[in-house]
C-alpha positions in Angstrom: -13.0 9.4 15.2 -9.3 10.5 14.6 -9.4 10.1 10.8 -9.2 13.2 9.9 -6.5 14.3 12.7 -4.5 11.2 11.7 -4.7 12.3 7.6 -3.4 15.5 8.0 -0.1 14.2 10.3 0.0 10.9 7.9 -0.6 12.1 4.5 2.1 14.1 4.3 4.5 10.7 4.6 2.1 8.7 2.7 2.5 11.0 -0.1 6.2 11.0 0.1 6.2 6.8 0.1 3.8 7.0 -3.0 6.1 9.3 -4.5 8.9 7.1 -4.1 6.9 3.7 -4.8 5.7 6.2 -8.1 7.4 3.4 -10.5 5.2 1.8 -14.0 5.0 -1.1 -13.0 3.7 -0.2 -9.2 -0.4 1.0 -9.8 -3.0 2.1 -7.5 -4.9 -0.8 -8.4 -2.4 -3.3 -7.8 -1.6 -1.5 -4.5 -5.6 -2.2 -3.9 -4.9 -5.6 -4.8 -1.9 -6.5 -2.6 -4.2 -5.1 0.0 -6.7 -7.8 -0.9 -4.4 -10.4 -0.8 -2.7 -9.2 2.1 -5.6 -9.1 4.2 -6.9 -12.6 3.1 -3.2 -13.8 4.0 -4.1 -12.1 7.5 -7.5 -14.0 8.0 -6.8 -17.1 6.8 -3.4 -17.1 9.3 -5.5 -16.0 12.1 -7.5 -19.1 11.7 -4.7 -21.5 11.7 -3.7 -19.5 14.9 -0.8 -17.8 13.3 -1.1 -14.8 15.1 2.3 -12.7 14.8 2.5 -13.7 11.6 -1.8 -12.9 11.1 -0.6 -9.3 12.6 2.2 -8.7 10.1 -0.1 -9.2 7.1 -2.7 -7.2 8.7 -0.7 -4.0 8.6 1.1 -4.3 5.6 -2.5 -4.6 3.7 -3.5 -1.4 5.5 -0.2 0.5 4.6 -0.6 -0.8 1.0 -4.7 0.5 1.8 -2.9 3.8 2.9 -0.9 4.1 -0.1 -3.3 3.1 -3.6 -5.2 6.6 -3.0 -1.9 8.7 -2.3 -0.4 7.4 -5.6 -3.7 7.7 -7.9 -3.7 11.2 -6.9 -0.4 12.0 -7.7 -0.2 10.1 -11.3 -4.2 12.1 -11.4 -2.3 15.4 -11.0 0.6 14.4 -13.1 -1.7 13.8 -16.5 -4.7 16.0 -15.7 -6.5 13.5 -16.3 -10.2 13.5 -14.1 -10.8 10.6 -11.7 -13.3 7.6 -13.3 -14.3 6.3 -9.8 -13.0 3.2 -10.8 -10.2 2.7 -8.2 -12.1 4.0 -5.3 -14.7 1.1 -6.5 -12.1 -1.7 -6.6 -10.7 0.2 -3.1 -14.0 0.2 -1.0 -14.6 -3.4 -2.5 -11.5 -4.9 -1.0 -11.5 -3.1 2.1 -14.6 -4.7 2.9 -13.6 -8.0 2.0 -10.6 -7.5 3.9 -12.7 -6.3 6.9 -15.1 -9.5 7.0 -12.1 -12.0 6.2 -10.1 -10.9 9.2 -13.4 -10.9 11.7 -14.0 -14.5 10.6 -10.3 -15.0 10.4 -9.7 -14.2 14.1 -13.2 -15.8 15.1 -12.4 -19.2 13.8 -8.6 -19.2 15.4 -10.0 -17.7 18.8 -12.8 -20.0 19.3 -10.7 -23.0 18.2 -8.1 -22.4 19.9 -9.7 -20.4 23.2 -13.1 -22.0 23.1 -14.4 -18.2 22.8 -18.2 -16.9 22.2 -18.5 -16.4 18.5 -21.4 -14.0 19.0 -19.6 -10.8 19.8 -17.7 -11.3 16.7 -21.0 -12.2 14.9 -22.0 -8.6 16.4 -19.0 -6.9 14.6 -20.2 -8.1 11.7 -23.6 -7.0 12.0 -22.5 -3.5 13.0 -19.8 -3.0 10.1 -22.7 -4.4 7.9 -24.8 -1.7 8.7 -21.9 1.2 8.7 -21.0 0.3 5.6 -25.1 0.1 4.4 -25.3 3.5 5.7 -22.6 5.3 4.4 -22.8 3.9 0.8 -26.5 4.9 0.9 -25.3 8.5 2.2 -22.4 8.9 -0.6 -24.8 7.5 -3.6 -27.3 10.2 -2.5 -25.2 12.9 -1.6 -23.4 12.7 -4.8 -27.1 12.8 -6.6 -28.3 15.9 -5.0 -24.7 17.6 -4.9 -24.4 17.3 -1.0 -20.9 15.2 -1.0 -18.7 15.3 1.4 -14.9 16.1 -0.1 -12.3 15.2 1.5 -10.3 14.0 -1.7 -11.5 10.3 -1.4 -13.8 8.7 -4.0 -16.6 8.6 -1.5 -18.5 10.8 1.1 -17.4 9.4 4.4 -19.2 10.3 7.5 -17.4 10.7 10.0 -18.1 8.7 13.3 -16.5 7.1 16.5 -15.2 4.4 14.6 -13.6 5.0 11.7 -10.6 3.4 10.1 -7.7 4.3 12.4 -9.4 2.6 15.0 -10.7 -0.4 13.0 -6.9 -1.0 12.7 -5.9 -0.9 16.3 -8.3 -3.1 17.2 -8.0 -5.8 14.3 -4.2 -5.3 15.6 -5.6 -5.7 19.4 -7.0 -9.0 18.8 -4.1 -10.5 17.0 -2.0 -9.4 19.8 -3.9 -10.5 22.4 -6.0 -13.4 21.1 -6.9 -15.5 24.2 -9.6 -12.2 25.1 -10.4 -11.4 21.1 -13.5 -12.0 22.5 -13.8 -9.3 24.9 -12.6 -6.9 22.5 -14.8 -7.9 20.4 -17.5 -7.5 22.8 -16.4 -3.7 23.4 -15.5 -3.0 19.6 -19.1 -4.6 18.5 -21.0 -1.7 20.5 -18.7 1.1 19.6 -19.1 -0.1 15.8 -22.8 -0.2 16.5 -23.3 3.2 18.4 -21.3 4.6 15.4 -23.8 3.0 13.2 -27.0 5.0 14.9 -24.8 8.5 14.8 -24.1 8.0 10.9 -27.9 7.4 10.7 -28.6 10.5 12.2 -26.2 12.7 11.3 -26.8 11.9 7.3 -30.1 12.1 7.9 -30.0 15.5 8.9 -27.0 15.9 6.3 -29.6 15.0 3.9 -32.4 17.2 5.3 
């Protein structure tokens, strides 16, 4: 929902850090990569109940998320070169790993530990599996009948109440606060899945 507000305060300073990270042997895709591992590290802490430690790795994968698209456009710019597509593929790829690792992460520490309901993080998963289903559908077609979205990422992204600044809070929320993971879960599961049926709709009619 505040994506777009939120890239034009933050990309500004994002593109400053990937100018200064701008070294050879620093690349997107290893930036991508680091992201990867970082948010594995993140899940897999989270369920040995390592929480602080969980919330650490969390946010360093999303700044090194924040960073890999920053940097590929400024080394794009710097050659000339046109964009393949293949580091927004290896990008979206490990974001969603990331995503599912640190739901089952936090999941299996919280219900250890807690003795919480592992449905409403099942439900998370459900709804991000049909967000994602939906707005892969949308870009692949969109980018067929020349109705993409640009907003200078490798995909068309439709916009919707949640969106990645909030997946971040919350994923942060939870790591926090992990004795009621649950009930934020609970709360993020429907605003996930609300989002869901308004990306339906609105690349429906997008598409219309």
């Amino acid at each position: 929902m505040f994506d777009a507000l939120l890239r034009h305060h933050t990309g500004p300073v994002l593109d400053r850090m990937a100018s200064a990270a701008d070294r050879t042997w620093v690349t997107p895709d290893r930036l991508t990569g680091l992201n990867l591992v970082l948010g594995l590290a993140s899940a897999g802490l989270a369920a040995a109940q390592w929480w602080l430690p969980a919330l650490a790795a969390w946010l360093l994968s999303r700044l090194a998320d924040g960073l890999d698209g920053p940097l590929a456009r400024l080394r794009r710019h710097r050659s000339g070169q046109e964009d393949p597509g293949r580091g927004g593929f290896w990008d979206i790829s490990a974001d969603f790993v990331v995503y599912g690792a640190t739901v089952v992460g936090v999941a299996l520490g919280a219900t250890s530990a807690f003795a919480a309901p592992w449905l409403p993080f099942l439900l998370v998963l459900f709804a991000y599996y049909i967000n994602g289903a939906v707005f892969l559908a949308f870009s692949s077609i969109a980018e067929k009948t020349g109705r993409q979205l640009d907003d200078g990422r490798s995909l068309s992204f439709l916009g919707g109440l949640a969106e990645g600044a909030e997946t971040i809070v919350v994923h942060s929320v939870w790591l926090i606060f992990p004795g009621i993971a649950w009930l934020t879960a609970s709360v993020w599961a429907v605003l996930v899945g609300v989002s869901a049926a308004h990306r339906i709709l609105a690349g429906y009619r997008a598409l219309s």
